[in-house]
Backbone bond lengths (Angstrom), bond angles and torsions (degrees), N, CA, C in turn:
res aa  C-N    CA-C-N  psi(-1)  N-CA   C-N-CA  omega(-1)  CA-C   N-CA-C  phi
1 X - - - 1.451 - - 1.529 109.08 -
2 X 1.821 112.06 144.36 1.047 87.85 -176.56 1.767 128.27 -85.54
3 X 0.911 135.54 -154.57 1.582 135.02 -169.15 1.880 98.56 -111.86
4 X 0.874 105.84 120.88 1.923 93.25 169.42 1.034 108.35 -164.49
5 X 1.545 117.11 154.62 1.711 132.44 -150.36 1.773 85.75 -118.23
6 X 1.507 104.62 139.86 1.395 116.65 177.09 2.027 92.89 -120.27
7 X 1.685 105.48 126.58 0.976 124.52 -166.09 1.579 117.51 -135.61
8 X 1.345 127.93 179.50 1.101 115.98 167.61 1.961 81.54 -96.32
9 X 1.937 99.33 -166.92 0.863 113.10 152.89 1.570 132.30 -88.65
10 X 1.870 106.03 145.02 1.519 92.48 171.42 1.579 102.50 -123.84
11 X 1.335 102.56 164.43 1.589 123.59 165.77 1.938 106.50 -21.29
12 X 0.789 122.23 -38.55 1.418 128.80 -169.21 1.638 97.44 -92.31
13 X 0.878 126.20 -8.96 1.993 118.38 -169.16 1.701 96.89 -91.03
14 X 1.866 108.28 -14.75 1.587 105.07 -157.27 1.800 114.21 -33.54
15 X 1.939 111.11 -52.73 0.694 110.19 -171.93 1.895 133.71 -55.38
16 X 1.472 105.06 -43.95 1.141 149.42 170.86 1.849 94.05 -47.65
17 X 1.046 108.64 -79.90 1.642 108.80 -176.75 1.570 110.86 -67.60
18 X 1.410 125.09 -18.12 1.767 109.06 175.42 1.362 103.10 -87.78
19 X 1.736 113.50 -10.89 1.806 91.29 179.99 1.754 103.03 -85.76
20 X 1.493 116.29 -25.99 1.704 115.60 172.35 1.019 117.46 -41.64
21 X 1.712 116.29 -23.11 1.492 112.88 -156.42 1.524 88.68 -87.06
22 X 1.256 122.36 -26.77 1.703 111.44 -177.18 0.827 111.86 -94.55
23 X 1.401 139.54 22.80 1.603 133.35 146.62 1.287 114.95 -46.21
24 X 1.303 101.19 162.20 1.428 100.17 -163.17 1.902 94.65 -101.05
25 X 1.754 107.23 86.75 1.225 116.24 174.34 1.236 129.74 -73.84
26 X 1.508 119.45 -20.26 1.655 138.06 -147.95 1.448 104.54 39.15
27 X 1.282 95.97 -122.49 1.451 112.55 -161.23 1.986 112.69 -86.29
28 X 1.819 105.56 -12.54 0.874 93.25 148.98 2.005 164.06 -7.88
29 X 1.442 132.53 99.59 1.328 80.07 -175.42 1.638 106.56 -102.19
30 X 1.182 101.96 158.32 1.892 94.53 -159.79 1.700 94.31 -106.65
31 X 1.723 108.34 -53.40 1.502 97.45 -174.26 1.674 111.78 -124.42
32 X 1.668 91.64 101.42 1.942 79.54 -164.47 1.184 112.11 -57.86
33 X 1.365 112.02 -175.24 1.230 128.33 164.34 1.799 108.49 61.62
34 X 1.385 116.92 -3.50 1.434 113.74 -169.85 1.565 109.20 -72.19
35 X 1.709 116.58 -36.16 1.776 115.13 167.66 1.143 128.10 -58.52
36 X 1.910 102.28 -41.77 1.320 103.18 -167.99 1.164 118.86 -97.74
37 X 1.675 132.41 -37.10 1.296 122.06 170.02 1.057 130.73 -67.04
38 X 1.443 110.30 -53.95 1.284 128.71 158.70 1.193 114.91 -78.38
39 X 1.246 146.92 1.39 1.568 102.72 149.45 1.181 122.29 93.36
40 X 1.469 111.66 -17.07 1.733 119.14 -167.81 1.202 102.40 89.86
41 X 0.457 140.25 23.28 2.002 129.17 -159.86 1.759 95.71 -134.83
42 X 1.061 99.84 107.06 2.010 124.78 -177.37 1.657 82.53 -46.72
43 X 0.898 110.24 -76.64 1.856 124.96 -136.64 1.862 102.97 -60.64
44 X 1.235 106.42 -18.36 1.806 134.20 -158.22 1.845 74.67 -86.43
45 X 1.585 107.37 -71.93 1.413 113.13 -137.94 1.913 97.05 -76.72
46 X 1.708 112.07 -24.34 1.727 101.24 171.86 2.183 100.03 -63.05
47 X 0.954 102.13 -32.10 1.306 100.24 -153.05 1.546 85.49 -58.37
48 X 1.535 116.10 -81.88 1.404 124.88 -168.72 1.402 114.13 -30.34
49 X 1.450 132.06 -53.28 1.366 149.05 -163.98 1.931 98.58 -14.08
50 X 1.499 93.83 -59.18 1.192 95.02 -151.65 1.661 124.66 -90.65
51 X 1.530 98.93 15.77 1.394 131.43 161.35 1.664 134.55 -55.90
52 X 2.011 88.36 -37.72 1.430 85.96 -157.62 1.527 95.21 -91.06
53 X 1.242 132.54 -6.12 1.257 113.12 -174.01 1.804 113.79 -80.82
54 X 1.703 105.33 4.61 1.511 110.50 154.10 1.527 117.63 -99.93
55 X 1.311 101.52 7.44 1.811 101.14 177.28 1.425 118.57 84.34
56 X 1.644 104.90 7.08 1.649 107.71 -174.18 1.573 110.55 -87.31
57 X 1.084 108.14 156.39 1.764 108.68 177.21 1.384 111.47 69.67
58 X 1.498 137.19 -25.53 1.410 131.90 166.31 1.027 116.05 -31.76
59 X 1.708 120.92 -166.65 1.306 134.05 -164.89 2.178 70.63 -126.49
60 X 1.723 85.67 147.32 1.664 100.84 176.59 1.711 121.80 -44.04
61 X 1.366 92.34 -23.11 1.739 114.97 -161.38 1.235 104.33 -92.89
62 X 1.328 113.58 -11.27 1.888 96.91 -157.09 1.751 91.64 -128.49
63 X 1.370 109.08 165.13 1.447 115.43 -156.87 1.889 118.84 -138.75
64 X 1.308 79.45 141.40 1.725 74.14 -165.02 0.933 144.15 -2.94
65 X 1.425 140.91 153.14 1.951 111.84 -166.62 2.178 83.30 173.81
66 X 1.612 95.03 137.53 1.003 99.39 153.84 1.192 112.32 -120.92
67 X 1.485 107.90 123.61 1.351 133.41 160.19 1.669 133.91 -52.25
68 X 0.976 138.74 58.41 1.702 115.60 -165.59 1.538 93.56 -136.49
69 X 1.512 82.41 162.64 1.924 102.94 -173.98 1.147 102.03 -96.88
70 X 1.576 104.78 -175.21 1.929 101.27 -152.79 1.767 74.96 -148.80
71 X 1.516 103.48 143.13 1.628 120.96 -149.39 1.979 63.18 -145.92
72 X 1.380 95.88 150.87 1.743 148.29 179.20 1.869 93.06 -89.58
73 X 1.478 96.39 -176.92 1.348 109.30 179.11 1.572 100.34 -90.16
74 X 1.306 116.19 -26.49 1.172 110.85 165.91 1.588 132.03 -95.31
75 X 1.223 89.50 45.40 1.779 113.48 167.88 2.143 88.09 55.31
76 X 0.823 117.01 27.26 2.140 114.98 -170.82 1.913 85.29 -92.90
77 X 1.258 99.19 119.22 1.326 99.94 148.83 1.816 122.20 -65.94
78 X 1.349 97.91 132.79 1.303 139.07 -172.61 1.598 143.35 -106.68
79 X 1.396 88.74 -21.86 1.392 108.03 -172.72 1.033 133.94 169.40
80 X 1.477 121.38 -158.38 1.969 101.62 168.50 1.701 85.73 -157.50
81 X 1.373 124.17 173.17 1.426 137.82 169.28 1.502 99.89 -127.22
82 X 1.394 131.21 174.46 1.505 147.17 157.48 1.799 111.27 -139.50
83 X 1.026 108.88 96.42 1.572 109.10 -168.99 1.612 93.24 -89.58
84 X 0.924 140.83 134.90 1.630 141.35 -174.49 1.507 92.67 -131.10
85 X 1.801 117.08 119.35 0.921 129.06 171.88 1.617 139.86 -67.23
86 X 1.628 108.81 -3.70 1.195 103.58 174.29 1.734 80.72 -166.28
87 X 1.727 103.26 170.57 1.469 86.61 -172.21 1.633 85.02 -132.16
88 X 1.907 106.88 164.93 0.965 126.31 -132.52 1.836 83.75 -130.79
89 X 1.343 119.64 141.09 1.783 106.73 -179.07 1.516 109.18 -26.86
90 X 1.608 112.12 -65.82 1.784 128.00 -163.99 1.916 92.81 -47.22
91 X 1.221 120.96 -46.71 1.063 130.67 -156.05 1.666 83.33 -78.21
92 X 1.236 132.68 -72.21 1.306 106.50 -163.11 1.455 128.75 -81.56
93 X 1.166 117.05 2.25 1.565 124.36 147.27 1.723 123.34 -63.20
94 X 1.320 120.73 -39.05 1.479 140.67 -140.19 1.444 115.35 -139.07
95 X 1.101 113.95 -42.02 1.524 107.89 -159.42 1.758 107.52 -122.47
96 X 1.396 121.01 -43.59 1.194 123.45 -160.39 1.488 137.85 85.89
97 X 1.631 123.31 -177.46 1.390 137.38 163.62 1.889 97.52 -61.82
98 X 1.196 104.86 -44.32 1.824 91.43 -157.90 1.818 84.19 -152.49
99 X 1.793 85.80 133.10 1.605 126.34 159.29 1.189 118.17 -103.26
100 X 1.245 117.84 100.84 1.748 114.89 -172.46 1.834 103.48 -110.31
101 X 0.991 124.15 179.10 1.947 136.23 -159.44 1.519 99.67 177.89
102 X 1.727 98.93 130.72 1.287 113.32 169.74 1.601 95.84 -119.83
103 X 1.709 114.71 140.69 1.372 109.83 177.88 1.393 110.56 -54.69
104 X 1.198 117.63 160.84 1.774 113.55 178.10 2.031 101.12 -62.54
105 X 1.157 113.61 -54.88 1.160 118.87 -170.53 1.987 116.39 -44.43
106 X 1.182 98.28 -17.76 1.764 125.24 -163.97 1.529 115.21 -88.50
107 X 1.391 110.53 -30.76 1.370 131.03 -145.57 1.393 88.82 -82.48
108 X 1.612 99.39 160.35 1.706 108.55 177.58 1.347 125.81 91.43
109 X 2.090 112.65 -22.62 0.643 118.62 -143.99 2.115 91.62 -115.50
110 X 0.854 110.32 29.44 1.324 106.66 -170.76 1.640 129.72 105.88
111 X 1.275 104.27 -55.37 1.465 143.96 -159.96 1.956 103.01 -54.00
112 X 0.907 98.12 -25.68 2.109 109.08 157.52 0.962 122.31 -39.54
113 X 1.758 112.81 -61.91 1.109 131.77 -134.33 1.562 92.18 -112.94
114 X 1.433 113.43 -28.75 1.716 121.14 -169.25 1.745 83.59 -81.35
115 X 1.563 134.09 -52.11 1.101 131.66 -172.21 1.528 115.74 -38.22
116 X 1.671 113.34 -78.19 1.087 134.40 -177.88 1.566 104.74 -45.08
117 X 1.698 136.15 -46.66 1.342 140.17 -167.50 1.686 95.87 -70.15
118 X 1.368 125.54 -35.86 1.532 126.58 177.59 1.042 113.13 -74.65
119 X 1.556 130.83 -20.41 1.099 142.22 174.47 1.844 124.24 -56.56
120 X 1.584 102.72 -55.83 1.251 141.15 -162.06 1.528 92.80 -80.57
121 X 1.443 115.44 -43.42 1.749 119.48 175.67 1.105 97.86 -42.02
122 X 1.931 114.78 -71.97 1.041 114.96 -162.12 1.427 135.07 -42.00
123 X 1.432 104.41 -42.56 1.064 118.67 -165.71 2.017 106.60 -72.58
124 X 1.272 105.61 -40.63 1.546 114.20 173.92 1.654 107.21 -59.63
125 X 1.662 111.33 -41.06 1.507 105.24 168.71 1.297 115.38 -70.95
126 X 0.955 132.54 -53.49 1.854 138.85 -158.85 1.287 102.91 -100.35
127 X 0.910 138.02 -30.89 1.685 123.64 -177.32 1.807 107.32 -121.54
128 X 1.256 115.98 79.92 1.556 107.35 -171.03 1.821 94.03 -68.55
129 X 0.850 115.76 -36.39 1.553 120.40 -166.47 1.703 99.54 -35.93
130 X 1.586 114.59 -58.73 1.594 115.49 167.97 1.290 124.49 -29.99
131 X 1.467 131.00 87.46 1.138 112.99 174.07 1.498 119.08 -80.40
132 X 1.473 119.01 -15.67 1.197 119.51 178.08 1.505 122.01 -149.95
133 X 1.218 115.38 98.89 1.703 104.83 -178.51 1.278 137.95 -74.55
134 X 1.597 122.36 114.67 1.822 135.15 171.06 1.550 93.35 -62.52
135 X 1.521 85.48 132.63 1.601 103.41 177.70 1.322 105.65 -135.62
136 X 1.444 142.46 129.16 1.507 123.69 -160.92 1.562 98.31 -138.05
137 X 1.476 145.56 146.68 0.961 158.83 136.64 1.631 130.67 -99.07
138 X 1.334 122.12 164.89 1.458 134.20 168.93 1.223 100.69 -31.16
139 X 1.118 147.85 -166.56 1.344 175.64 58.67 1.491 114.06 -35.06
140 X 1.724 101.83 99.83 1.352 98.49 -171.32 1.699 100.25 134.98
141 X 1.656 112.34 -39.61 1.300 109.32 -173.42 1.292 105.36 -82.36
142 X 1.247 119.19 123.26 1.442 114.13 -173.57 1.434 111.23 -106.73
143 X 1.376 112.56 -2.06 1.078 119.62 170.97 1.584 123.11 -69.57
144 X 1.114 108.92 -57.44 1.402 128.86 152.13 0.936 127.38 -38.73
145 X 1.841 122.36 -53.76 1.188 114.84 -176.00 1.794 118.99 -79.16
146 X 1.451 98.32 -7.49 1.499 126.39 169.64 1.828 113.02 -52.84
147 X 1.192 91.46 -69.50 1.929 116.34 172.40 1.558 98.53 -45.32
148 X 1.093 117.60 -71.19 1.510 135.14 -162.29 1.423 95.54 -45.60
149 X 1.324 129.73 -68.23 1.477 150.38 174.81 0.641 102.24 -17.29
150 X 1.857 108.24 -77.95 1.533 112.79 -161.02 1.460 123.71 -94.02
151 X 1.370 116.23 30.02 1.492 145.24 149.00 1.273 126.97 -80.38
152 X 1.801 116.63 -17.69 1.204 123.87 -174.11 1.226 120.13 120.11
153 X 1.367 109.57 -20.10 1.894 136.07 -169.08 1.982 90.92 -34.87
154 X 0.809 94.35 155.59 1.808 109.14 173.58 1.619 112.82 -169.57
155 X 1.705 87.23 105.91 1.246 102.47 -171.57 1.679 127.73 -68.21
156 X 1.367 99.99 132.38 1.746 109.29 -173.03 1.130 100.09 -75.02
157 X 1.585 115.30 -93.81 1.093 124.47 162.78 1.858 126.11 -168.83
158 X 1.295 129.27 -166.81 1.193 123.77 -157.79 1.396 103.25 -104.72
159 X 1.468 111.17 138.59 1.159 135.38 -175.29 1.544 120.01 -119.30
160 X 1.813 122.26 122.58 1.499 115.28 176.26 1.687 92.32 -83.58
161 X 1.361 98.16 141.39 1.724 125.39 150.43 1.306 120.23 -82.39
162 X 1.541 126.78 157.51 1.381 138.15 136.25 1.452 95.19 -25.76
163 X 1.275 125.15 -105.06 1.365 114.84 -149.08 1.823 114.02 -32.95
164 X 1.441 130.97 -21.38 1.617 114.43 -150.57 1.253 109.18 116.46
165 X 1.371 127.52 -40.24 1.079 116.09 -149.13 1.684 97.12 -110.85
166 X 1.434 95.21 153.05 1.666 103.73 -161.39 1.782 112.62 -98.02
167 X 1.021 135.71 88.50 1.766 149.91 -167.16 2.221 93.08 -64.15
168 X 1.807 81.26 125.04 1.290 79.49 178.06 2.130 88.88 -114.57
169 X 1.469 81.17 147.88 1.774 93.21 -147.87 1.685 98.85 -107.18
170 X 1.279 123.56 128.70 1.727 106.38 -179.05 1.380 89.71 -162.62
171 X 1.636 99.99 167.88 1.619 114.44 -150.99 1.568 80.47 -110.88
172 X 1.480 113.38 -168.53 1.193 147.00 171.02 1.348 130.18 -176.44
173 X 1.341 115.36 75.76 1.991 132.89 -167.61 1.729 88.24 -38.67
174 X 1.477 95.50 150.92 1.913 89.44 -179.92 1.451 87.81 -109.72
């Protein structure tokens, strides 16, 4: 597996994180909050980063969450996590404790499975309150539901969304 550091962003990643943004994400969202709080503006969105995991600057609706990207041994951005500190109905139908993203260019390469396992640390270090993290994917992604698995994931069960698409929903005791 590979080795990777989950971080906020710094002043030095600018380059590294404006070429992520042109991955080919679709409809994905890869780096929240980057339109609306920030604005586009790199220097706005390192600053804020480390805000939301007190709930400041959010939208009224949405709930604590640390945000940070996930850097290789060779400091290469890799990815990003969304650890969300408490969950919200939408969130526990749909979304979960943690939203993790590997750039498309990245994938295949381990970096899923190293994401999500840095993820789950975190959460056992920084949030003891979690006794157990919902982690939810597509129905269909087997990739995901692969990672999740072999993390411990234990599937609840399947859920239709608004969009169509059906959220397969599973715990993980910390």
């Amino acid at each position: 597996m590979e080795k990777i550091t989950l971080r906020y962003l710094k002043k030095s990643d600018k380059k590294q994180f404006l070429e992520s943004l042109e991955a080919a994400w679709g409809e994905f969202p890869y780096a929240h909050y980057w339109e609306t709080l920030a604005n586009k503006d790199f220097d706005r969105y390192v600053e804020i980063l480390p805000s939301f995991p007190k709930g400041e600057l959010l939208p009224k609706d949405h709930v604590p969450c640390s945000f940070l990207f996930a850097f290789n041994e060779d400091d290469q951005l890799v990815g990003r996590t969304s650890i969300r500190h408490k969950l919200t109905d939408f969130l526990l139908e749909a979304g979960g404790h943690i939203g993790y993203a590997v750039l498309p260019n990245e994938r295949r390469k381990g970096y899923a499975s190293a994401i999500f396992k840095a993820s789950l640390e975190y959460v056992r270090v920084n949030l003891p309150q979690i006794e157990k993290v919902l982690v939810t994917c597509d129905e269909g992604n087997i990739g995901s539901e692969k990672t999740i698995s072999h993390n411990g994931g234990v599937l609840e069960n399947i859920v239709p969304t608004e969009s169509g698409i059906n959220k397969k929903r599973f715990w993980i005791m910390l």
